[in-house]
Structures are given as C-alpha cells and as structure tokens.
N, C-alpha and C positions, 0 to 999 in steps of 0.2 A: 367431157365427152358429149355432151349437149344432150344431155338427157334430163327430162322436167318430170318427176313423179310427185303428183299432188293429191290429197283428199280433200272429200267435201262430206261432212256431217250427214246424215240419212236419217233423223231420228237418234234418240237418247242409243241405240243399239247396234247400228248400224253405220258404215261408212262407202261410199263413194269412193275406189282406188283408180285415178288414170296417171295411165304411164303415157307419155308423147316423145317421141325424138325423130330424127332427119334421116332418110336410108341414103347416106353420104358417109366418106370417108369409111370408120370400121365396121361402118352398116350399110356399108352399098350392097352388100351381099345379103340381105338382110333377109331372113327366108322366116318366120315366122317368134311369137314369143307365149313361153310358158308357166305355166302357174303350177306349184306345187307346195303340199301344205305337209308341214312335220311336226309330231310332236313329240321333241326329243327324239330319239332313233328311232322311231315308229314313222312310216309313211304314209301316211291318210290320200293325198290323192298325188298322183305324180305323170309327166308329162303330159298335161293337159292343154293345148294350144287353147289359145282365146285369139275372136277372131278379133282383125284390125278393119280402121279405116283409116284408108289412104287420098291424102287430098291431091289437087294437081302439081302442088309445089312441094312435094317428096314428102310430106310428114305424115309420121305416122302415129297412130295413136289407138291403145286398146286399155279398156274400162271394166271395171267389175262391183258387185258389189258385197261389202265382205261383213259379217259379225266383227264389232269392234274387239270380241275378246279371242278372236282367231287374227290379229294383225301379226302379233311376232313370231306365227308361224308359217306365215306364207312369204314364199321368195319364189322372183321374176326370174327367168330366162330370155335374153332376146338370143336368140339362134341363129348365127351367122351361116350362109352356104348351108351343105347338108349338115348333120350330128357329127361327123368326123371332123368337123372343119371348129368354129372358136362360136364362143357362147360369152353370154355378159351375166353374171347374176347378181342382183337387187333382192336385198331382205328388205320388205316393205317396212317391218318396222324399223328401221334405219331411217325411215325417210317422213314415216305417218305413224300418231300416239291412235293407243287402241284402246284402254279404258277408258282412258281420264277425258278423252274430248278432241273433236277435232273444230 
C-alpha cells in the first residue's frame, strides 16, 4: 500500500511515531488521519486528527510522540474522502515495540 510507519527512540520512556505515505492511488482522496488510544473497550481519546505535512511531490507525512507503555494501544486512521467514504487502520504496535525498546 506504500505505507512506511517508523519510530525513533525519545529517551528510555518515550517514542517518536511517523507515519509517511503517497496521496496517490487509495489515497488520492486522502482527506486527513487519526489517532485513537483504547484500553481494552475503554476509549481514552478518539477521533483525534493530527495535522500532516505535505511536500511537493504528494507525500505525506504526520508524527507524534507517544509513552513507550501506551504503543499497543494506539491505532492510526488514514481517512479517505469524507467519514462515509473508506479509512485505512494501523495498530501502531503492529509496526513499533513499546517496552522493550526502539
């Protein structure tokens, strides 16, 4: 899908999350993307956009930075077209370790 979601270490506590991909193909329509943290059926924060930057050669890219021990509960939404329309969702920890060390 051409999506690169990387961390970078911040301290023994802390992590660096960026998400980067191309508004091409299932994201030409790419209208914004969201952060929401769960723990277990409990929703701590939900629909929260984070903004992006956009360079000239379509890529986009948005960054946060998270407590290593809230990784396996936060998951990405890239939001295609309006909310009615299709969404992508990334469980960060799928992608970034959140104790043990990045």
């Amino acid at each position: 899908m051409g999506i690169k979601l990387e961390a970078k270490g911040s301290g023994p506590d802390h992590v660096w999350v960026e998400l980067e991909f191309k508004a091409d193909g299932k994201f030409k329509a790419y209208s914004h993307v969201e952060l929401e943290i769960n723990d277990g059926k409990k929703t701590l924060v939900a629909y929260a956009p984070l903004k992006d930057e956009r360079s000239g050669s379509g890529t986009i890219k948005v960054r946060f930075l998270a407590d290593r021990s809230y990784i396996e509960k936060i998951t990405l939404s890239i939001v295609v077209g309006d909310l009615t329309e299709a969404g992508y969702e990334l469980r960060v920890k799928d992608f970034v370790e959140g104790k043990k060390g990045v």
